[in-house]
Backbone bond lengths (Angstrom), bond angles and torsions (degrees), N, CA, C in turn:
res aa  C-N    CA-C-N  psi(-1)  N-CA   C-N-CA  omega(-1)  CA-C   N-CA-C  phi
1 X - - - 1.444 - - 1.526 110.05 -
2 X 1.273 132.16 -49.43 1.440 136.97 165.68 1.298 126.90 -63.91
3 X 1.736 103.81 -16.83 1.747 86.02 159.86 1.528 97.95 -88.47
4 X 1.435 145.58 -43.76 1.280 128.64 -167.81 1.746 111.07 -59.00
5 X 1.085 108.89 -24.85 1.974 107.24 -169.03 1.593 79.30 -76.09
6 X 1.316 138.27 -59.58 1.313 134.84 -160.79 1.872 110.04 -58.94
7 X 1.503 103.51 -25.86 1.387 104.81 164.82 1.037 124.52 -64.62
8 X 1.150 132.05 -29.40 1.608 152.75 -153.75 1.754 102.86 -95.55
9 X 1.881 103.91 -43.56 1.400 111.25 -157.87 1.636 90.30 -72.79
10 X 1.617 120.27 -16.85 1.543 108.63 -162.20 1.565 106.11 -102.47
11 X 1.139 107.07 -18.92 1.753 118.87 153.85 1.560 92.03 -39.38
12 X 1.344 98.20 -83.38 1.738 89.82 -168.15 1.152 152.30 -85.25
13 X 1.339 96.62 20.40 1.656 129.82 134.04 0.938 131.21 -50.97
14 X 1.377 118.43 -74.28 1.707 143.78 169.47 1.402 112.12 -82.16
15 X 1.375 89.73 133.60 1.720 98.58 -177.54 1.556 91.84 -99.40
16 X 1.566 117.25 158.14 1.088 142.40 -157.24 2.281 90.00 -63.03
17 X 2.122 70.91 125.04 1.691 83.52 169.14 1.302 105.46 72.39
18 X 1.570 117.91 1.11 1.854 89.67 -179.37 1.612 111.58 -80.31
19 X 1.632 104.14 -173.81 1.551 108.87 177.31 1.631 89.22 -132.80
20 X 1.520 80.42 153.96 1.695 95.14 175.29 1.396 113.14 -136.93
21 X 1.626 116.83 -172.30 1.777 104.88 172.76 1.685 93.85 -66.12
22 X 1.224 130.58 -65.01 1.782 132.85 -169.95 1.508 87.70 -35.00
23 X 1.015 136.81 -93.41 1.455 157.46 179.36 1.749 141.72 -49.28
24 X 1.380 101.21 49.02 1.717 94.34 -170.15 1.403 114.03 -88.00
25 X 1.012 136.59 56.68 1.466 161.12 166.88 1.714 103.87 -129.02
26 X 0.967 120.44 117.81 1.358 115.36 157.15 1.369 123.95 -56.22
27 X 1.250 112.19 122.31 2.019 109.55 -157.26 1.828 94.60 -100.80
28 X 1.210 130.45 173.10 1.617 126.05 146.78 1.663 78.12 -154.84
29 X 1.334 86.48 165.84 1.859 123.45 -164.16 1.468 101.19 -119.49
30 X 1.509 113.06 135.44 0.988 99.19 177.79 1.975 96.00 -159.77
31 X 1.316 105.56 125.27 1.735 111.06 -158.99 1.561 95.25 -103.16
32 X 1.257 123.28 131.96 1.860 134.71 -167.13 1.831 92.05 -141.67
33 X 1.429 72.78 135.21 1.362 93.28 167.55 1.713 108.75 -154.77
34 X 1.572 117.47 -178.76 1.334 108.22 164.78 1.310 108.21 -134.25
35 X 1.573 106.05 161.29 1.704 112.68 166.73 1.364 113.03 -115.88
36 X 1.330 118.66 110.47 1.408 123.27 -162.51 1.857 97.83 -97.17
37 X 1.339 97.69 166.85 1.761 95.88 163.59 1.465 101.60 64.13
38 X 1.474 125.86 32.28 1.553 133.60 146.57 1.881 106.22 -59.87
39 X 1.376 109.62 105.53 1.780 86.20 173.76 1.116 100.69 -111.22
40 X 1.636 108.58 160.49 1.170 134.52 171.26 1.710 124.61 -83.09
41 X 0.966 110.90 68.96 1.917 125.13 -178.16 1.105 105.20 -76.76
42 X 1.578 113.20 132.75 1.638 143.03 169.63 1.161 119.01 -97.28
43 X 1.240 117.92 160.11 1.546 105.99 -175.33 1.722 112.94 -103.88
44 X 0.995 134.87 147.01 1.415 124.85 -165.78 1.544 94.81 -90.62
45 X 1.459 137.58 -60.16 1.440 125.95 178.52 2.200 95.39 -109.78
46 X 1.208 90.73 -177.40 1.512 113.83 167.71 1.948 116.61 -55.37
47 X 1.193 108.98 141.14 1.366 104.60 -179.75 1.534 96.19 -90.86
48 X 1.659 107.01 141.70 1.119 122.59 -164.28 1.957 107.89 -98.52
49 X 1.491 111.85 114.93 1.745 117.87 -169.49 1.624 99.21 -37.59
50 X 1.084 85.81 178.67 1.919 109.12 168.07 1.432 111.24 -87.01
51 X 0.856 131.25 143.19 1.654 147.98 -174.04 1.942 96.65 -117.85
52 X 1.319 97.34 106.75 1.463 108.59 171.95 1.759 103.32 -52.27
53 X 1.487 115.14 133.25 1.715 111.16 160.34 1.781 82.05 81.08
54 X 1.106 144.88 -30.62 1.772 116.89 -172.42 1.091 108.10 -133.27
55 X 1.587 140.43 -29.21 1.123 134.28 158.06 1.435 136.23 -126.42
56 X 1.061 141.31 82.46 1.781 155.50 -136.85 1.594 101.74 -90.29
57 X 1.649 108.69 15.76 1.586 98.23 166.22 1.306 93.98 -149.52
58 X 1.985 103.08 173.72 1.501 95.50 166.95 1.382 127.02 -79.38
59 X 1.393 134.44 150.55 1.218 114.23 -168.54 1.803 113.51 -123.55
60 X 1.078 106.53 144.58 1.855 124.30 -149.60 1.505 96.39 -130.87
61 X 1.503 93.83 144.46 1.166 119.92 -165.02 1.775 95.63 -84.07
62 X 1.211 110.57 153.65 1.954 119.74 -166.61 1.859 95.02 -82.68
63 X 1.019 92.16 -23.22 1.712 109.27 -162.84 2.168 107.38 -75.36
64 X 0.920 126.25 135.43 1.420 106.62 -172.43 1.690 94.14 -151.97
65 X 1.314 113.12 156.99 1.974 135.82 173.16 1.656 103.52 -83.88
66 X 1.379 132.23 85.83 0.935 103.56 154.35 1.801 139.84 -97.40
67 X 1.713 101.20 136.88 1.393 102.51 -157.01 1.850 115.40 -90.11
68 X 1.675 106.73 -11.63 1.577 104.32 -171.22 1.607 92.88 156.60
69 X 1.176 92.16 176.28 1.695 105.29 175.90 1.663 100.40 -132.54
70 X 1.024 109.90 160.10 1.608 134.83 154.81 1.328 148.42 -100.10
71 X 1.182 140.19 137.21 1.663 118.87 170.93 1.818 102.68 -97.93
72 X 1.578 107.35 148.73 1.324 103.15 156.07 1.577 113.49 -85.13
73 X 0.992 158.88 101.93 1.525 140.34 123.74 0.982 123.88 -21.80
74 X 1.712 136.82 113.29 1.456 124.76 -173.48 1.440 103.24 -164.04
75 X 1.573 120.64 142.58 1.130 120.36 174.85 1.845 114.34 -122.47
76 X 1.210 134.24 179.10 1.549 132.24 171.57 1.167 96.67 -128.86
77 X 1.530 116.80 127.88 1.439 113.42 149.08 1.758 119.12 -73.20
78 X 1.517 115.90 108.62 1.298 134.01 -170.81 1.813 105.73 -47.56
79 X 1.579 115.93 -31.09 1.455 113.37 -164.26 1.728 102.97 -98.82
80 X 1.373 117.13 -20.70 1.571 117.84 179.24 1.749 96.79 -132.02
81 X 1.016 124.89 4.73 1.609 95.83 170.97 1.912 118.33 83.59
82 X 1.522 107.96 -12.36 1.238 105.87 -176.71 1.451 102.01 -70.98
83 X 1.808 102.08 138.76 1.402 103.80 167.33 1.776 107.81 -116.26
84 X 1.391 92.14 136.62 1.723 119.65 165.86 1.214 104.16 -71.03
85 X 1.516 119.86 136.90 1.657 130.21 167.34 0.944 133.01 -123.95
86 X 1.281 167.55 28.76 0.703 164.92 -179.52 2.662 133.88 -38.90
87 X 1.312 111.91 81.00 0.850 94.58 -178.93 1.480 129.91 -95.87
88 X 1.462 126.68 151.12 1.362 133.67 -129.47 1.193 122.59 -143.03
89 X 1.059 144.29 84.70 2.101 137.28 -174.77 1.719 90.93 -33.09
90 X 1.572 134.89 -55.18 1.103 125.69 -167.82 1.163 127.70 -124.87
91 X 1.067 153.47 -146.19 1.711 142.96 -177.44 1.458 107.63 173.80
92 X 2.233 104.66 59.85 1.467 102.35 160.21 1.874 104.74 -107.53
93 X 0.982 101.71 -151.74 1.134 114.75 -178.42 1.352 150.64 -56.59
94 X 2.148 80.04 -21.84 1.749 84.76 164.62 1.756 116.18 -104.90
95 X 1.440 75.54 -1.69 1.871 87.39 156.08 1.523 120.41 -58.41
96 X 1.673 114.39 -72.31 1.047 116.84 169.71 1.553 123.43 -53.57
97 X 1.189 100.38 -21.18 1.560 85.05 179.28 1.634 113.22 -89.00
98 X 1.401 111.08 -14.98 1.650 107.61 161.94 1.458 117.32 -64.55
99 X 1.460 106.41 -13.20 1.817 114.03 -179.01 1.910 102.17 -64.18
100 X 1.625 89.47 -44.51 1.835 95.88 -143.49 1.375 80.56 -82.45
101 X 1.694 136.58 -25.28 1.236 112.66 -176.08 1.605 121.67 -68.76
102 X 1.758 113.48 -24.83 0.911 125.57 166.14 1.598 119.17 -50.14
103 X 1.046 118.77 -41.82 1.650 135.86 -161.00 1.411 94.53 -76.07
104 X 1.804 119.75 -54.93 1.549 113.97 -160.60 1.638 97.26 -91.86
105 X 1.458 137.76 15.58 1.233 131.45 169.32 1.719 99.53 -98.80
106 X 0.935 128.98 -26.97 1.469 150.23 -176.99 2.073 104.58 -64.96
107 X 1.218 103.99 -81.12 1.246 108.41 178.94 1.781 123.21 -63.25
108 X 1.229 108.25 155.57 1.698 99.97 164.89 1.641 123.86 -51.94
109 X 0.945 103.88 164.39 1.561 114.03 -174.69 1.558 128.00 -62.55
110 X 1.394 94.24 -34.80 1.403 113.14 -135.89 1.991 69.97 -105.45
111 X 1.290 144.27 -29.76 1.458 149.96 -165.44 1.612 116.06 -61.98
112 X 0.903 118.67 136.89 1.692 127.96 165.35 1.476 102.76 -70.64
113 X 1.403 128.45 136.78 1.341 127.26 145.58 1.582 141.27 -120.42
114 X 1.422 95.12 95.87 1.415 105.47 -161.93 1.632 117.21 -56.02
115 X 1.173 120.78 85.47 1.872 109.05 170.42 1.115 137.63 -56.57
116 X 1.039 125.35 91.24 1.667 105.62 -172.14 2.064 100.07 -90.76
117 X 1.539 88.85 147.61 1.781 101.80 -145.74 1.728 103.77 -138.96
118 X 0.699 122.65 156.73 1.904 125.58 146.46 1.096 99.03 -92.37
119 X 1.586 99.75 -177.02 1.924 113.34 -176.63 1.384 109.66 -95.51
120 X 1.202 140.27 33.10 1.047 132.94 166.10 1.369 128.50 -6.54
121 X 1.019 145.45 150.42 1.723 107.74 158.41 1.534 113.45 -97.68
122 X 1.565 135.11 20.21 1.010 117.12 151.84 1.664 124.30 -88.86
123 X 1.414 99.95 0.03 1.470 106.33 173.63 1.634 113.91 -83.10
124 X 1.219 123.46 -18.61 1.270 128.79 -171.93 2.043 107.58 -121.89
125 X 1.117 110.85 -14.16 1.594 127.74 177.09 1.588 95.58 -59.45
126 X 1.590 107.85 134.58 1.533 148.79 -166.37 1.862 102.30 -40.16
127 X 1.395 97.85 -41.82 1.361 103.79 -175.08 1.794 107.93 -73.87
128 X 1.319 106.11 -47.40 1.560 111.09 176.02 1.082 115.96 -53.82
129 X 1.273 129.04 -19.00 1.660 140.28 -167.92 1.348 104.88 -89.63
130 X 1.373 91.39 -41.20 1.889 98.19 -178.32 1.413 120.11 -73.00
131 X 1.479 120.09 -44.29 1.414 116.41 149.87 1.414 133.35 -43.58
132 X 1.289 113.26 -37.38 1.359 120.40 162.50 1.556 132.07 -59.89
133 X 1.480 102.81 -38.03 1.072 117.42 179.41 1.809 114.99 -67.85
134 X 1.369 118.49 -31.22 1.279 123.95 132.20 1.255 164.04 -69.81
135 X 1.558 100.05 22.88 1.390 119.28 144.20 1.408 114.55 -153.57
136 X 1.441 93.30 88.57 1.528 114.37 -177.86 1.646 121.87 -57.10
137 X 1.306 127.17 104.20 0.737 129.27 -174.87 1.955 133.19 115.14
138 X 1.589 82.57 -28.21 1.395 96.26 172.70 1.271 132.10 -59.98
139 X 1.440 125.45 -33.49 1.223 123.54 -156.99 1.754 88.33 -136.91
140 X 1.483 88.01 148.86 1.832 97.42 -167.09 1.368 96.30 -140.70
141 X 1.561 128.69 105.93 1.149 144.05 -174.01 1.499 112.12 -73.37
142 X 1.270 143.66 155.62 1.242 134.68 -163.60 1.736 96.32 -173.49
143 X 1.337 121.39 92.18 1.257 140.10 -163.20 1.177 114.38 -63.58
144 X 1.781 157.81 132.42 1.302 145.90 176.74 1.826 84.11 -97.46
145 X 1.647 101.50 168.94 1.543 88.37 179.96 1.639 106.02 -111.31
146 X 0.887 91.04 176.54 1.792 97.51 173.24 1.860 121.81 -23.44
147 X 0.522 138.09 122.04 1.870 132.71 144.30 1.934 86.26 100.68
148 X 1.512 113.90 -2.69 1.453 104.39 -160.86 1.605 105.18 -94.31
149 X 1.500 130.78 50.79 1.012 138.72 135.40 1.682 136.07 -2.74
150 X 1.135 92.52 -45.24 1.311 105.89 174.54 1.852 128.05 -96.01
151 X 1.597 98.69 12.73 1.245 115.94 -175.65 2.098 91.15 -99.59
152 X 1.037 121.67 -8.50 1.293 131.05 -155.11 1.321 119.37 -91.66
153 X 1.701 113.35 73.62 1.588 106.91 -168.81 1.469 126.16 -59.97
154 X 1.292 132.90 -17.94 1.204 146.25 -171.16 2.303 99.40 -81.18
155 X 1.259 93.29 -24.69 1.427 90.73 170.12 1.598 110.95 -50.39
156 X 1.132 103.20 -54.90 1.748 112.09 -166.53 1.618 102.37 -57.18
157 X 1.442 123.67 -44.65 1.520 118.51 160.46 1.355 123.08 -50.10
158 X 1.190 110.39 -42.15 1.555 111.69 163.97 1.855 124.08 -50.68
159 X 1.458 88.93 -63.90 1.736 87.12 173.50 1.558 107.73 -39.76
160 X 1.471 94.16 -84.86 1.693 90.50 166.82 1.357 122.88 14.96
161 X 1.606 102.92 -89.70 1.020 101.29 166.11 1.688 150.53 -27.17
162 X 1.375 90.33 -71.94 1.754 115.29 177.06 1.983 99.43 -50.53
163 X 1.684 109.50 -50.09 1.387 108.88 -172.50 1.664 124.68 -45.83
164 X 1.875 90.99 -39.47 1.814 116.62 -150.07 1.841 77.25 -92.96
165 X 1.251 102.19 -129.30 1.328 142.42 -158.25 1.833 106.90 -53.09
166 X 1.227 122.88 -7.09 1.327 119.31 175.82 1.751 114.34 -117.51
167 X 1.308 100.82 -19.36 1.517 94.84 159.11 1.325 137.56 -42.12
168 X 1.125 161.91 72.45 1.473 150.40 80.19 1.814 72.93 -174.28
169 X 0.941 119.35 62.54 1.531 133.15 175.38 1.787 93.65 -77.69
170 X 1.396 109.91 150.35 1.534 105.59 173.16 1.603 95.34 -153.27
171 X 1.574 132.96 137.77 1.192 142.16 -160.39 1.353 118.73 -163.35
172 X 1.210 125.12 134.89 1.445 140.74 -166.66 1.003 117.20 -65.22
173 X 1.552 125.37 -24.21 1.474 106.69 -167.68 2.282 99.29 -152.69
174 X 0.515 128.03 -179.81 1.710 138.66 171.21 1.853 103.63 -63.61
175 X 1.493 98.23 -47.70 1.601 125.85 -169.78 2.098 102.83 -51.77
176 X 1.537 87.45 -63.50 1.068 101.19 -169.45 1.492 117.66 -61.47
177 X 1.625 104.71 -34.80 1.894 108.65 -174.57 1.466 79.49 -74.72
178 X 1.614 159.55 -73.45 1.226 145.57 -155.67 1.883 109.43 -37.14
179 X 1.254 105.49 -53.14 1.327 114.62 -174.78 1.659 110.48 -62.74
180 X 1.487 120.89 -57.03 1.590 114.95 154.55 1.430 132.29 -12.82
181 X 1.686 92.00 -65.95 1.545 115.31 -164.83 1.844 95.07 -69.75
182 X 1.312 149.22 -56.85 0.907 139.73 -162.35 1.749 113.01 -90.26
183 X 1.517 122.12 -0.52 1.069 127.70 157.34 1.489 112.67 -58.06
184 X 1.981 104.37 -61.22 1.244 101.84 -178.68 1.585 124.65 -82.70
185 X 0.840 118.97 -3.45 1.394 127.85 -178.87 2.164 94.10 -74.44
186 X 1.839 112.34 -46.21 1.297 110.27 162.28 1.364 137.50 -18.70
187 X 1.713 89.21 -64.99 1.582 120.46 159.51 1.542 132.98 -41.36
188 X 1.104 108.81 -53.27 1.291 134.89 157.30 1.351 119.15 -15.67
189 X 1.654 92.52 -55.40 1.911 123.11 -147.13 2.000 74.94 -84.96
């Protein structure tokens, strides 16, 4: 927990990309997590309007199509707020590693990118290691610990999420909730 708060305290220290004497690499921060078990629900008939004086919402059938679930993959850059997206049928390893390729095509070359992460095991799985191991130096892992949930800034993008644009959301196909989810996540940005 005190190395991640100490991650956070040097965020707001350092403004995005600087170098210092501690630091002559330009560093950026960037906190990933996923939200798995997004499903994609259909509607079995038409949602029925509001009735002025008898019913003051729309009203939906109890009954629902379900077509699949999703994971989000997603990271925040801690110094500007940009969020990474990535959505996913699954969320192993070559998932995440389509995240981090996203992240080190994104930043300059020459930059450190500090992740701050849980232990997942696709974050630490044989294949993730091996990607890593090919770009030595780039990526600087920074562990949250167990039960520490609440160390997890990319959560609050998540709520976000779940609150705004995915609430009682209903959609035809897997295709379409992917296309939703990264519209509004757009929005977001």
């Amino acid at each position: 927990m005190q190395e991640v708060l100490l991650v956070y305290q040097d965020v707001s220290i350092y403004r995005e990309g600087a170098v210092h004497d501690g630091q002559p690499e330009p560093i950026y921060t960037v906190r990933v997590d996923e939200k798995p078990g997004v499903q994609a629900i259909g509607l079995t008939t038409f949602d029925l309007p509001p009735i002025p004086g008898k019913h003051s919402a729309v009203g939906r059938d109890y009954e629902y199509i379900r077509h699949g679930t999703v994971s989000i993959l997603a990271g925040i850059d801690l110094h500007s707020g940009h969020i990474f997206a990535n959505v996913e049928n699954r969320h192993r390893s070559a998932e995440f590693i389509a995240l981090l390729k996203q992240l080190d095509e994104h930043y300059p070359p020459t930059a450190i990118i500090r992740v701050v992460l849980d232990n997942h095991s696709a974050r630490i799985s044989k294949e993730t290691m091996a990607y890593l191991a090919t770009r030595p130096g780039r990526f600087k892992y920074v562990h949250t610990p167990k039960h520490g949930s609440w160390l997890n800034l990319i959560e609050c993008a998540f709520s976000k999420v779940a609150r705004t644009f995915l609430r009682h959301i209903r959609v035809s196909s897997i295709d379409e909730l992917k296309a939703r989810i990264l519209k509004g996540i757009d929005e977001i940005r």
